[in-house]
CHARMM-style PDB file with segment names, atoms N, HN, CA, C and O in Angstrom:
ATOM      1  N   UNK     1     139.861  60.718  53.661  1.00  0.00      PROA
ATOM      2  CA  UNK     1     138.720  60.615  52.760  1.00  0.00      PROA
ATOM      3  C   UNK     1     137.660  59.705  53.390  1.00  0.00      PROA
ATOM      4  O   UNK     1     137.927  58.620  53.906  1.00  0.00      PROA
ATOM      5  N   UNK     2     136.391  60.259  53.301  1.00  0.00      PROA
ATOM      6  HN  UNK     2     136.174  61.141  52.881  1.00  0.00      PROA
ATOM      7  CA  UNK     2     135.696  59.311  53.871  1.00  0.00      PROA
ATOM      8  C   UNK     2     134.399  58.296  52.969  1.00  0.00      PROA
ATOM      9  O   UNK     2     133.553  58.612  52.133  1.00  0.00      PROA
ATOM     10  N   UNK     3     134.673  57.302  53.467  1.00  0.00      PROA
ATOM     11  HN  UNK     3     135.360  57.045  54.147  1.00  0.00      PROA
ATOM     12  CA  UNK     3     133.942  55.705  52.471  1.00  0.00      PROA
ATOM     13  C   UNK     3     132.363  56.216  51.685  1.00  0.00      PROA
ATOM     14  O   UNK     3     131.491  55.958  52.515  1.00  0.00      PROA
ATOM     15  N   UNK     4     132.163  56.406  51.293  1.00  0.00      PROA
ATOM     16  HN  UNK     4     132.872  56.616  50.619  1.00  0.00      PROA
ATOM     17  CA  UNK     4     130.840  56.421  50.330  1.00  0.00      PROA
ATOM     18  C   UNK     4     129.578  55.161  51.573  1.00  0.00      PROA
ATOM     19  O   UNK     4     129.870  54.316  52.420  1.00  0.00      PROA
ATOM     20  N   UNK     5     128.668  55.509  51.215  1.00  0.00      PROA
ATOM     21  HN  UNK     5     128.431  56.196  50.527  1.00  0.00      PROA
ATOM     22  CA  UNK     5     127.744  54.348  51.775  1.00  0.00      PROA
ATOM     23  C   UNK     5     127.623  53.072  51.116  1.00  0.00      PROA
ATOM     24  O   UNK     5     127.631  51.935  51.586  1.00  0.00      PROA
ATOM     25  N   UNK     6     127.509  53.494  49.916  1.00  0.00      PROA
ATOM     26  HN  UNK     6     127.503  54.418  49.534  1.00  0.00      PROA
ATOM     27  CA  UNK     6     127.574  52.055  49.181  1.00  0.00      PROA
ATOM     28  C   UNK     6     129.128  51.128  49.577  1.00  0.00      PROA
ATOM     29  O   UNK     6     129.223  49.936  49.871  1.00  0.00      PROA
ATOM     30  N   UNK     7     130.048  51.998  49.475  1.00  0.00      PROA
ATOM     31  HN  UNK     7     129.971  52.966  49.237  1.00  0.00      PROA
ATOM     32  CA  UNK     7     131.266  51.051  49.600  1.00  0.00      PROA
ATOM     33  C   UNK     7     131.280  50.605  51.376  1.00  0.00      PROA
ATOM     34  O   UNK     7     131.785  49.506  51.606  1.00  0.00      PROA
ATOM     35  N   UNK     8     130.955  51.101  52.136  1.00  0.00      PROA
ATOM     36  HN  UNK     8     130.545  51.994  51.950  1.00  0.00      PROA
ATOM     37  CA  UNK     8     130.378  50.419  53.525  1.00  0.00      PROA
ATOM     38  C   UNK     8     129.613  49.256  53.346  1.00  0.00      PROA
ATOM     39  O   UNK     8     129.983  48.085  53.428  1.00  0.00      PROA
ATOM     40  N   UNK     9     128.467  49.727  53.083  1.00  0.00      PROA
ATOM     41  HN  UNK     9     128.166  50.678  53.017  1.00  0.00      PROA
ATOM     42  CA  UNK     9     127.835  48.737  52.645  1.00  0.00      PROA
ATOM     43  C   UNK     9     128.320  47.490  52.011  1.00  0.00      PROA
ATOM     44  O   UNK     9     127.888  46.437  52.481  1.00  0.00      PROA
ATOM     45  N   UNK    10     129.231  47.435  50.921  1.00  0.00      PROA
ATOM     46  HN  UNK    10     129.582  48.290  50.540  1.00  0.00      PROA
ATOM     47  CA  UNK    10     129.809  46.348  50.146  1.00  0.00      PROA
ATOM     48  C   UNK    10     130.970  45.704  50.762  1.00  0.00      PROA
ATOM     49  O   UNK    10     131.376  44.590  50.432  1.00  0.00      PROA
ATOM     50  N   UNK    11     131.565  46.551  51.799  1.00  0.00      PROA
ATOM     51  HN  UNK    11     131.234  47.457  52.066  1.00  0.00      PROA
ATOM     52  CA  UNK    11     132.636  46.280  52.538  1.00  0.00      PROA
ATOM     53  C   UNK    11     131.907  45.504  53.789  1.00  0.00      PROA
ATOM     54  O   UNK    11     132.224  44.339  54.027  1.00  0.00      PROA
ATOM     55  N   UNK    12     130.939  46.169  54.563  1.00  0.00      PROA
ATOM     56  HN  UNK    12     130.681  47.115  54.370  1.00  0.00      PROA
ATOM     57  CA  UNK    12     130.073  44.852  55.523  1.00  0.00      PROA
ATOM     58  C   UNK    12     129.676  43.837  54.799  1.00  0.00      PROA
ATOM     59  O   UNK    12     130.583  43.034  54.579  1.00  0.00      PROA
ATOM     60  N   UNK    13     128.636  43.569  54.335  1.00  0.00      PROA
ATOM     61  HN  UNK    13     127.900  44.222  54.514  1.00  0.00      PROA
ATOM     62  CA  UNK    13     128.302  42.258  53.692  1.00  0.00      PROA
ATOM     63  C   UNK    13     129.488  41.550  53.286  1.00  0.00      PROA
ATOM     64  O   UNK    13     129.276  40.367  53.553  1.00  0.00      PROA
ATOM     65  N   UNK    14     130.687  41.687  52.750  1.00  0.00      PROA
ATOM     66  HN  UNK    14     130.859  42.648  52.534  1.00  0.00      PROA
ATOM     67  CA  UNK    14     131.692  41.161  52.591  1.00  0.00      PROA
ATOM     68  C   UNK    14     132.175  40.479  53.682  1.00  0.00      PROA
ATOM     69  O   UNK    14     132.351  39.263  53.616  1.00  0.00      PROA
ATOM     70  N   UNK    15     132.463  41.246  54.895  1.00  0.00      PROA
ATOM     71  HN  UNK    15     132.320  42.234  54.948  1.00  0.00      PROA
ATOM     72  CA  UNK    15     133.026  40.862  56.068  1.00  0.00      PROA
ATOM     73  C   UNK    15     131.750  39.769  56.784  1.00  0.00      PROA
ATOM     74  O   UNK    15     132.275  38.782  57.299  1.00  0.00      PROA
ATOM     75  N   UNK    16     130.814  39.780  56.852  1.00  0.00      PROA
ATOM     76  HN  UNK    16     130.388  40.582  56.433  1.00  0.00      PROA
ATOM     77  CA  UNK    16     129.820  39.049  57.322  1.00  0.00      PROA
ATOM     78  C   UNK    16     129.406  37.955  56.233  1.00  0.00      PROA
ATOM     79  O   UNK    16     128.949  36.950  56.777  1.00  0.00      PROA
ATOM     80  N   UNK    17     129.436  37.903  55.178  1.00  0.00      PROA
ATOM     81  HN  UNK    17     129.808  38.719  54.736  1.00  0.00      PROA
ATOM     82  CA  UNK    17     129.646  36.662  54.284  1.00  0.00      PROA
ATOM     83  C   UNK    17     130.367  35.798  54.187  1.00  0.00      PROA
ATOM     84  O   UNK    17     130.132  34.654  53.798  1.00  0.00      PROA
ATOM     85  N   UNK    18     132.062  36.601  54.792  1.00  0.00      PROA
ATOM     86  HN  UNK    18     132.254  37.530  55.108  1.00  0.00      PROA
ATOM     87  CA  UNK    18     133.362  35.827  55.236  1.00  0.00      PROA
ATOM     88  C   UNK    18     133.048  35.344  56.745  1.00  0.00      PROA
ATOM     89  O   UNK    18     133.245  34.166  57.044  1.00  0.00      PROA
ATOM     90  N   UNK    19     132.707  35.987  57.403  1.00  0.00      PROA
ATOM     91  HN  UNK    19     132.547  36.944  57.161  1.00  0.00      PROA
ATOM     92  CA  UNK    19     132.187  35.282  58.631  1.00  0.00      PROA
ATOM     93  C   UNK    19     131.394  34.062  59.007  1.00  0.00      PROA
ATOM     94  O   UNK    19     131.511  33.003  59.625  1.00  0.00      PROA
ATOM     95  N   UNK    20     130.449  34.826  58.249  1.00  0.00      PROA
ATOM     96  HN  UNK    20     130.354  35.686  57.747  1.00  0.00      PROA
ATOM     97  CA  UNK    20     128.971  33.876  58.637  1.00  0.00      PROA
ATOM     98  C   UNK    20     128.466  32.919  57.483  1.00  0.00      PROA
ATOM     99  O   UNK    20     127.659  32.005  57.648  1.00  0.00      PROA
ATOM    100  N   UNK    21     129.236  33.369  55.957  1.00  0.00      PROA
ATOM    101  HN  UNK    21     129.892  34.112  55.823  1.00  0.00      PROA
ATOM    102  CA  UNK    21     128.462  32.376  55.292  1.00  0.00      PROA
ATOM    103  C   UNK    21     127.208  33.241  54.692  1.00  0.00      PROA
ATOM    104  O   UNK    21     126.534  33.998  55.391  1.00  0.00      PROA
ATOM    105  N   UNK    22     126.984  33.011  53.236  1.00  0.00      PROA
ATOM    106  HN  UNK    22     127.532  32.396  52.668  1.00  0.00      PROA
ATOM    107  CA  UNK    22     126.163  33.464  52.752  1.00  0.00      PROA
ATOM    108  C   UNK    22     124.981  34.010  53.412  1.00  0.00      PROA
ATOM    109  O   UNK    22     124.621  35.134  53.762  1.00  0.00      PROA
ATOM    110  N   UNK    23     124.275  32.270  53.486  1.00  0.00      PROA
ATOM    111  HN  UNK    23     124.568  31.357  53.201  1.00  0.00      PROA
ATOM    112  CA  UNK    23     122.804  32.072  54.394  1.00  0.00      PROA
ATOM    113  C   UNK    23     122.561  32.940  55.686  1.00  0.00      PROA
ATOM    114  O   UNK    23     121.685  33.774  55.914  1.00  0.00      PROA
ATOM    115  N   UNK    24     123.894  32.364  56.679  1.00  0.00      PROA
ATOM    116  HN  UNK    24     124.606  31.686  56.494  1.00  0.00      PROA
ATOM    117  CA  UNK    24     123.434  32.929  57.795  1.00  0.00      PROA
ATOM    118  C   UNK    24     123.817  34.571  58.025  1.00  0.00      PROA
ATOM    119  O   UNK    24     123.542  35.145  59.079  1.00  0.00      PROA
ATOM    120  N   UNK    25     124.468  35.214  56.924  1.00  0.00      PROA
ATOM    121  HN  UNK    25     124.692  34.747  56.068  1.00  0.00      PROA
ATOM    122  CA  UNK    25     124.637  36.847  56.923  1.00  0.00      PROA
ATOM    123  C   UNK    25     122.970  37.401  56.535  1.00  0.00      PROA
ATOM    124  O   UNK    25     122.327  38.423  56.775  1.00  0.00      PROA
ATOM    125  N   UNK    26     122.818  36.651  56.114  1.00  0.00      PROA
ATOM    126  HN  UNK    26     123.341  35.821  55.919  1.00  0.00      PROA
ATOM    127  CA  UNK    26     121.257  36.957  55.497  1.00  0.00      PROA
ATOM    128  C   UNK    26     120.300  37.523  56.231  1.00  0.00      PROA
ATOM    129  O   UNK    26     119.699  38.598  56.248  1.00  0.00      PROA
ATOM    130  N   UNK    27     120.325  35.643  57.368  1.00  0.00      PROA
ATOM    131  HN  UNK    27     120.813  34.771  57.354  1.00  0.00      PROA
ATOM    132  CA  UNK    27     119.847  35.650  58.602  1.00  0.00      PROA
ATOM    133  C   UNK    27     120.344  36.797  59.576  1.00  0.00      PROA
ATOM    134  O   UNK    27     119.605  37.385  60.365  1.00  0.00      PROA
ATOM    135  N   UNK    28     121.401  36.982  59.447  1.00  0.00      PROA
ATOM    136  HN  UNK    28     122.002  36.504  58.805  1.00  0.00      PROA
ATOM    137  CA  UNK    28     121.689  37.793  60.851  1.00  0.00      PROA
ATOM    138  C   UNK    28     121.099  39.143  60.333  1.00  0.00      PROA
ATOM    139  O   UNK    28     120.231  39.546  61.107  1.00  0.00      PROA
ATOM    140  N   UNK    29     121.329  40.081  59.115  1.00  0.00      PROA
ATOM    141  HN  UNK    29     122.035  39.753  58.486  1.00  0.00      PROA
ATOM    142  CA  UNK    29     120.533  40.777  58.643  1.00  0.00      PROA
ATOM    143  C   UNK    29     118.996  40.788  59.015  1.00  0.00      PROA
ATOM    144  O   UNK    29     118.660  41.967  59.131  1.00  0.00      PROA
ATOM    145  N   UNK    30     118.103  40.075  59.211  1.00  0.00      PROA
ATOM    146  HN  UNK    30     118.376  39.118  59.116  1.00  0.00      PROA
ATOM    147  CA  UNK    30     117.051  39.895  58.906  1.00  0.00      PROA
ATOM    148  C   UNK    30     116.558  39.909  60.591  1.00  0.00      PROA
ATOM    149  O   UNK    30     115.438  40.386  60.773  1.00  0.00      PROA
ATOM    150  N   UNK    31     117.251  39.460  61.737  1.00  0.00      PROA
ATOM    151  HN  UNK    31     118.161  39.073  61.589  1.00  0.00      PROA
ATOM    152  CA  UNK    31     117.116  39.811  62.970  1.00  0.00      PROA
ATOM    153  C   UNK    31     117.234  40.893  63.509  1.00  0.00      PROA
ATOM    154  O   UNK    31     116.480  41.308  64.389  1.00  0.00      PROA
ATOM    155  N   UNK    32     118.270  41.535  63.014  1.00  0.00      PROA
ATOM    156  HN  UNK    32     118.883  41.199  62.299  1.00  0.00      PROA
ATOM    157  CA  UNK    32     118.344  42.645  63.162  1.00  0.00      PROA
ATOM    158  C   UNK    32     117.399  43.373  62.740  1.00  0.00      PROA
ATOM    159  O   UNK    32     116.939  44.161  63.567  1.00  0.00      PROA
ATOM    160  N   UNK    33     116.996  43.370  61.814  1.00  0.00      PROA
ATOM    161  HN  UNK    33     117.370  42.731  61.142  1.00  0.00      PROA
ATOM    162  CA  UNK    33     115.491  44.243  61.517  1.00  0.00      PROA
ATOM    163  C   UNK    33     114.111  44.039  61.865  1.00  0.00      PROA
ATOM    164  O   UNK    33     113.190  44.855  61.897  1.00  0.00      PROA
ATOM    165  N   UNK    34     114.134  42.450  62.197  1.00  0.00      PROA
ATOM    166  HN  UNK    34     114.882  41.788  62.172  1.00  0.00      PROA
ATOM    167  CA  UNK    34     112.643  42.178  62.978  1.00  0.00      PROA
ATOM    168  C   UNK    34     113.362  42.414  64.100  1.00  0.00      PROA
ATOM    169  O   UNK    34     112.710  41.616  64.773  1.00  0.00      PROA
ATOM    170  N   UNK    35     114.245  42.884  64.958  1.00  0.00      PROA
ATOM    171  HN  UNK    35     114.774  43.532  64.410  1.00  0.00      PROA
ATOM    172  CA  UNK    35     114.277  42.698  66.483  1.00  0.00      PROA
ATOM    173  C   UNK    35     114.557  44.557  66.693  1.00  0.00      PROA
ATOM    174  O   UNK    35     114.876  45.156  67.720  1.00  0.00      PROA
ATOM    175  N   UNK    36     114.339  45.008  65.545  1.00  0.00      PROA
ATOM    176  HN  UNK    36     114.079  44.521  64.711  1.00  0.00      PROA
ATOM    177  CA  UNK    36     114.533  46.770  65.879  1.00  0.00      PROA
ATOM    178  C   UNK    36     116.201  46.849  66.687  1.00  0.00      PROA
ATOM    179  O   UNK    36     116.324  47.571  67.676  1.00  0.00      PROA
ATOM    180  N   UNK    37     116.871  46.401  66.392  1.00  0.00      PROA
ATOM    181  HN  UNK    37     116.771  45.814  65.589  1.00  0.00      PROA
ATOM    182  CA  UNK    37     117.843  46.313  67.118  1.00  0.00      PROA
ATOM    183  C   UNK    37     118.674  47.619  66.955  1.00  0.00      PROA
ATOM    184  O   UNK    37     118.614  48.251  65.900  1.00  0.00      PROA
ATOM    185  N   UNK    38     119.451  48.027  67.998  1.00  0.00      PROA
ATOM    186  HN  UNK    38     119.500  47.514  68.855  1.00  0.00      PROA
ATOM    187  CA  UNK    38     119.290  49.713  68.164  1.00  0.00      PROA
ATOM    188  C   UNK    38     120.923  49.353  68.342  1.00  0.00      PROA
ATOM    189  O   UNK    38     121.169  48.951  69.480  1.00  0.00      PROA
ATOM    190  N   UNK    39     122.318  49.428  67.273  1.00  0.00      PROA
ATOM    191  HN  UNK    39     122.118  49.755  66.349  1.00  0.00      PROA
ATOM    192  CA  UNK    39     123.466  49.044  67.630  1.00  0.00      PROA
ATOM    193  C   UNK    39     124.035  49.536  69.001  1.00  0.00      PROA
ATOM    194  O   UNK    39     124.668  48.799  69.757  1.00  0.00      PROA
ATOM    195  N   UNK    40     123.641  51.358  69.352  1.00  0.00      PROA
ATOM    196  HN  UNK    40     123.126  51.956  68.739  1.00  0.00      PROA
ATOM    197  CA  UNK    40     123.871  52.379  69.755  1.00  0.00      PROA
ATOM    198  C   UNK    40     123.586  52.133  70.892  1.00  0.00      PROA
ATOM    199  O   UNK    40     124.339  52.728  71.663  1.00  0.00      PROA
ATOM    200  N   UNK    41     122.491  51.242  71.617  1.00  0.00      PROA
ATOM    201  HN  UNK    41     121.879  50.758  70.991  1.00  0.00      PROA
ATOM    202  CA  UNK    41     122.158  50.874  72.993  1.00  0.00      PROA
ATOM    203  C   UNK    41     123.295  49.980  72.993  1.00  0.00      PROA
ATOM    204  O   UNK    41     124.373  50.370  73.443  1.00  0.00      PROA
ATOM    205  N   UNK    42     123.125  48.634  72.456  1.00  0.00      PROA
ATOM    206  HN  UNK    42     122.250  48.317  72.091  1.00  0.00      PROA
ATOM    207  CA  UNK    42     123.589  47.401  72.346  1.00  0.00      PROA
ATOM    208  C   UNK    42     125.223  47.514  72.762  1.00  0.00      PROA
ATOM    209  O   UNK    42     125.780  46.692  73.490  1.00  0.00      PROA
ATOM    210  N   UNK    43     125.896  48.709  72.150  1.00  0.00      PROA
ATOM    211  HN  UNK    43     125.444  49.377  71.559  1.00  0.00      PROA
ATOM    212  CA  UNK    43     127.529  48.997  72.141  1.00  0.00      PROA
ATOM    213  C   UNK    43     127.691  49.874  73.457  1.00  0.00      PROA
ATOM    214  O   UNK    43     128.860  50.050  73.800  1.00  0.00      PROA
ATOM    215  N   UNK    44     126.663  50.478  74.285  1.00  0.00      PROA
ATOM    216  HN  UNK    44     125.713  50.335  74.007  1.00  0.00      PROA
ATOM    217  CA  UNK    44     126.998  51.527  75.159  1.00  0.00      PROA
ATOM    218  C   UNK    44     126.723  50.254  76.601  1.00  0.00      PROA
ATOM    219  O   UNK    44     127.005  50.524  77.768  1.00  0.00      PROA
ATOM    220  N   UNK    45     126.138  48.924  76.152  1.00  0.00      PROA
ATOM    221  HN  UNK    45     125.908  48.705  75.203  1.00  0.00      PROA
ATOM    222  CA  UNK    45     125.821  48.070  77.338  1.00  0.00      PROA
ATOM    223  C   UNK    45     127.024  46.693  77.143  1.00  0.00      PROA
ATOM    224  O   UNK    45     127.272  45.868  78.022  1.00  0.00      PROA
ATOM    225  N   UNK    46     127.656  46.737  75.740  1.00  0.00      PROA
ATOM    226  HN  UNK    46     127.455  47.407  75.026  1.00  0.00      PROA
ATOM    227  CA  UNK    46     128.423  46.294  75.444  1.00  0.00      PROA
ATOM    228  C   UNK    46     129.262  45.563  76.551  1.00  0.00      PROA
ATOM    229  O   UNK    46     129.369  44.338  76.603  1.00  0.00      PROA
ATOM    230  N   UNK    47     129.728  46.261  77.253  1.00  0.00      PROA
ATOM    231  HN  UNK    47     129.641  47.256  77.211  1.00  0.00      PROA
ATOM    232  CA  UNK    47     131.382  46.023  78.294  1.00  0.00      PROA
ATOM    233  C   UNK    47     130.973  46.559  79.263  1.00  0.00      PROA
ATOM    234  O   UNK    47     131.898  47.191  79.774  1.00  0.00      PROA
ATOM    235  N   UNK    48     129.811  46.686  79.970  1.00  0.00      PROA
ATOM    236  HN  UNK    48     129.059  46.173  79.555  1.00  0.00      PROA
ATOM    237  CA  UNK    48     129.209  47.411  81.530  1.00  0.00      PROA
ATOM    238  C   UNK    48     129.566  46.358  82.267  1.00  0.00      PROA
ATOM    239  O   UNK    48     129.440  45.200  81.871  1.00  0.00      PROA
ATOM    240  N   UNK    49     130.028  46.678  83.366  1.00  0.00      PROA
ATOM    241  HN  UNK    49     130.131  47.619  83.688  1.00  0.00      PROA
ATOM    242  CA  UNK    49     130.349  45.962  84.100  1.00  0.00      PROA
ATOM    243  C   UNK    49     131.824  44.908  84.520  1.00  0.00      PROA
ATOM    244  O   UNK    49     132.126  44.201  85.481  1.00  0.00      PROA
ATOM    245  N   UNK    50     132.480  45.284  83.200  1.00  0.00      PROA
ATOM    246  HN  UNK    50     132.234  45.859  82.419  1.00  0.00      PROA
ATOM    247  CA  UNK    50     133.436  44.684  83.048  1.00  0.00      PROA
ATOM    248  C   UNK    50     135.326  45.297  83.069  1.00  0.00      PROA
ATOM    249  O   UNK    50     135.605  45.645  81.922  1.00  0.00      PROA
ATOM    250  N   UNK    51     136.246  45.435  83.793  1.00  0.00      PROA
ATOM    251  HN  UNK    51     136.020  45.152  84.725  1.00  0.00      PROA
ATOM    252  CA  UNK    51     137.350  46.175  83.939  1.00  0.00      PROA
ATOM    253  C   UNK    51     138.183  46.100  82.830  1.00  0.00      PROA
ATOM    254  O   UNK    51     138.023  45.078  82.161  1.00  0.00      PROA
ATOM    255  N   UNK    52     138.984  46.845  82.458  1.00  0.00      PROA
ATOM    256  HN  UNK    52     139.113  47.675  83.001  1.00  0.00      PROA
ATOM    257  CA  UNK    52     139.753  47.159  81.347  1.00  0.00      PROA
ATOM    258  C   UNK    52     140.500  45.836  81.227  1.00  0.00      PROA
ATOM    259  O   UNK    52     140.545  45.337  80.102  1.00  0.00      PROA
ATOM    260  N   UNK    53     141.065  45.233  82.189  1.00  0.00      PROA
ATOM    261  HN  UNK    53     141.029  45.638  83.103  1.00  0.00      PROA
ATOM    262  CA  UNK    53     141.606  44.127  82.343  1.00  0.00      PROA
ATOM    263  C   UNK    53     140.788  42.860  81.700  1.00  0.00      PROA
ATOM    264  O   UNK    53     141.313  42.072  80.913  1.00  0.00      PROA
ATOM    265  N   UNK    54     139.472  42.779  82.131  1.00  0.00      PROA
ATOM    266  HN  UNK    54     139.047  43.419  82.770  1.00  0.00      PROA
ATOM    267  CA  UNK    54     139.158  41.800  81.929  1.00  0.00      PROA
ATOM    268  C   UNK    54     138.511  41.825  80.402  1.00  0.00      PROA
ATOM    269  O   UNK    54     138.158  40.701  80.046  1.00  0.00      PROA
ATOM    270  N   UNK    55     138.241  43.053  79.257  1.00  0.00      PROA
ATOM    271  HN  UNK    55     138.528  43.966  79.546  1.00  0.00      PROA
ATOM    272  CA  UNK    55     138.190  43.174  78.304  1.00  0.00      PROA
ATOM    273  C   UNK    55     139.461  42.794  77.191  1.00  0.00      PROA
ATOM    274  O   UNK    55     139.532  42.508  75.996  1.00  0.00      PROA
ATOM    275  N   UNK    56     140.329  42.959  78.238  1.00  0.00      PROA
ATOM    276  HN  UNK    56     140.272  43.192  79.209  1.00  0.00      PROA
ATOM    277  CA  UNK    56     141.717  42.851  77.541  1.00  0.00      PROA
ATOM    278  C   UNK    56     141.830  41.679  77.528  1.00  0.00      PROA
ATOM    279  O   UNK    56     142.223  41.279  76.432  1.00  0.00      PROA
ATOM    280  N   UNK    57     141.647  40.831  78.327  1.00  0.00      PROA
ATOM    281  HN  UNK    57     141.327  41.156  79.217  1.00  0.00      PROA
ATOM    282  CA  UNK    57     141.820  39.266  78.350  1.00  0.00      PROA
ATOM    283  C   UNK    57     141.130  38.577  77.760  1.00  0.00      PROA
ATOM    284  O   UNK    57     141.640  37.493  77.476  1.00  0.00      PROA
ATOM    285  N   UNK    58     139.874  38.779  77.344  1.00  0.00      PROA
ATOM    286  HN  UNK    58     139.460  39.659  77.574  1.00  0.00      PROA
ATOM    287  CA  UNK    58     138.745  38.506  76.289  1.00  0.00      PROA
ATOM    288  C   UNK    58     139.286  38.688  75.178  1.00  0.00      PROA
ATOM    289  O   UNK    58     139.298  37.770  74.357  1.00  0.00      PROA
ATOM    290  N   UNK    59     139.986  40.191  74.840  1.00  0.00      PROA
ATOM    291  HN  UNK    59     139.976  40.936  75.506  1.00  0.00      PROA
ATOM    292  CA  UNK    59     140.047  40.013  73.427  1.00  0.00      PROA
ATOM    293  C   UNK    59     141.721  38.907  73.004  1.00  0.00      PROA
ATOM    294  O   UNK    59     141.877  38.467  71.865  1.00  0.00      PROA
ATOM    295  N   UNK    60     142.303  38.761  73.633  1.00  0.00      PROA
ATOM    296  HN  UNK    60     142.176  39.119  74.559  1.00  0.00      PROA
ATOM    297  CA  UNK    60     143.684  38.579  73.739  1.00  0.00      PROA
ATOM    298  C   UNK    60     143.566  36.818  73.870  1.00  0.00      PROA
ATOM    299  O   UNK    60     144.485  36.072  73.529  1.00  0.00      PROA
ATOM    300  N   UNK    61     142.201  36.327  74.453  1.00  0.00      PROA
ATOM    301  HN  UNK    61     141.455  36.933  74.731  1.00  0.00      PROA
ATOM    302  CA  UNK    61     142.046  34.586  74.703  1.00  0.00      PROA
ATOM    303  C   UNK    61     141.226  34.709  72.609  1.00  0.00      PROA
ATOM    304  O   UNK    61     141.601  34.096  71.609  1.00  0.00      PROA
ATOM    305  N   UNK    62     140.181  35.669  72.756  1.00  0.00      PROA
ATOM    306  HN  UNK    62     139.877  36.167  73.568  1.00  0.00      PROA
ATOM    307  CA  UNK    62     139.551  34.917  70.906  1.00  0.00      PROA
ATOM    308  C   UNK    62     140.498  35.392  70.143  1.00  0.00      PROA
ATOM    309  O   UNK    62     140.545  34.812  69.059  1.00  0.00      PROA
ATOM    310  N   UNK    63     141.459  36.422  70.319  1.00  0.00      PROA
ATOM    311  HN  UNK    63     141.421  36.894  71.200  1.00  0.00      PROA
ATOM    312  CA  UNK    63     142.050  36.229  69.121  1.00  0.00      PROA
ATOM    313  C   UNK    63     143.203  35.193  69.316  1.00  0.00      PROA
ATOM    314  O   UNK    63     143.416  34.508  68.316  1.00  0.00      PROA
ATOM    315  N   UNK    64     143.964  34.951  70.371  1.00  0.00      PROA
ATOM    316  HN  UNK    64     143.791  35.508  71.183  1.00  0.00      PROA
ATOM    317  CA  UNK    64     145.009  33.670  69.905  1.00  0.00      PROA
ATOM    318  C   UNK    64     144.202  32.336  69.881  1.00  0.00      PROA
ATOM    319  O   UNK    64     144.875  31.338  69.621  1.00  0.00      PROA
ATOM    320  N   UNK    65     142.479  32.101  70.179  1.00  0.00      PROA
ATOM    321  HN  UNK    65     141.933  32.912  70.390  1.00  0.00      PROA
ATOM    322  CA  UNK    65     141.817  30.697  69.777  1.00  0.00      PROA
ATOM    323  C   UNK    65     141.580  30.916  68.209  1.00  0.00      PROA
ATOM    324  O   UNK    65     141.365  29.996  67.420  1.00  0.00      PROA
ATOM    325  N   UNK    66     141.652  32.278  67.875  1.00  0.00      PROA
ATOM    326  HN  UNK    66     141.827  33.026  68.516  1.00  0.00      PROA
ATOM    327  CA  UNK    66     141.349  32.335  66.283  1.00  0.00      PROA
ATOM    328  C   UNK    66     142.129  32.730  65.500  1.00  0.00      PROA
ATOM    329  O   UNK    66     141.679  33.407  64.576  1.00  0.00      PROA
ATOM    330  N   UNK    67     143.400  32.501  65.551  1.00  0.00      PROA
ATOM    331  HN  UNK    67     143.765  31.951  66.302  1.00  0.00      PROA
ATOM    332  CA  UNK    67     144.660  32.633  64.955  1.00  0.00      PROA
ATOM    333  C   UNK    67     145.683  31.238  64.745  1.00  0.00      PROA
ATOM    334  OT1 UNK    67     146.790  31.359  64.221  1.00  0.00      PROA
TER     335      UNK     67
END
């Protein structure tokens, strides 16, 4: 089944309120729209340059500093 927009919607702001804190979800919202920010570039330049290995080790060092 797939999520409705609104419940996306209510499900991000959730996750970025738990993150960031009311204020600064706001803020980060609000850059994103004055900076035209294009996710779709941003995720395809994401990990350029970088080996499977060394993505793996990135995610594997923040999540046991954030656990």
């Amino acid at each position: 089944m797939q999520k409705s927009n609104t419940l996306i919607l209510h499900e991000g702001m959730n996750a970025l309120k738990e993150k960031l804190g009311l204020v600064d979800s706001e803020k980060f919202i609000s850059l994103i729209l004055r900076d035209n920010f294009d996710y779709t570039e941003w995720q395809k330049n994401l990990w350029a340059g970088k080996s499977l290995r060394e993505i793996h080790d990135e995610a594997k060092n923040y999540f046991e500093s954030n656990n």
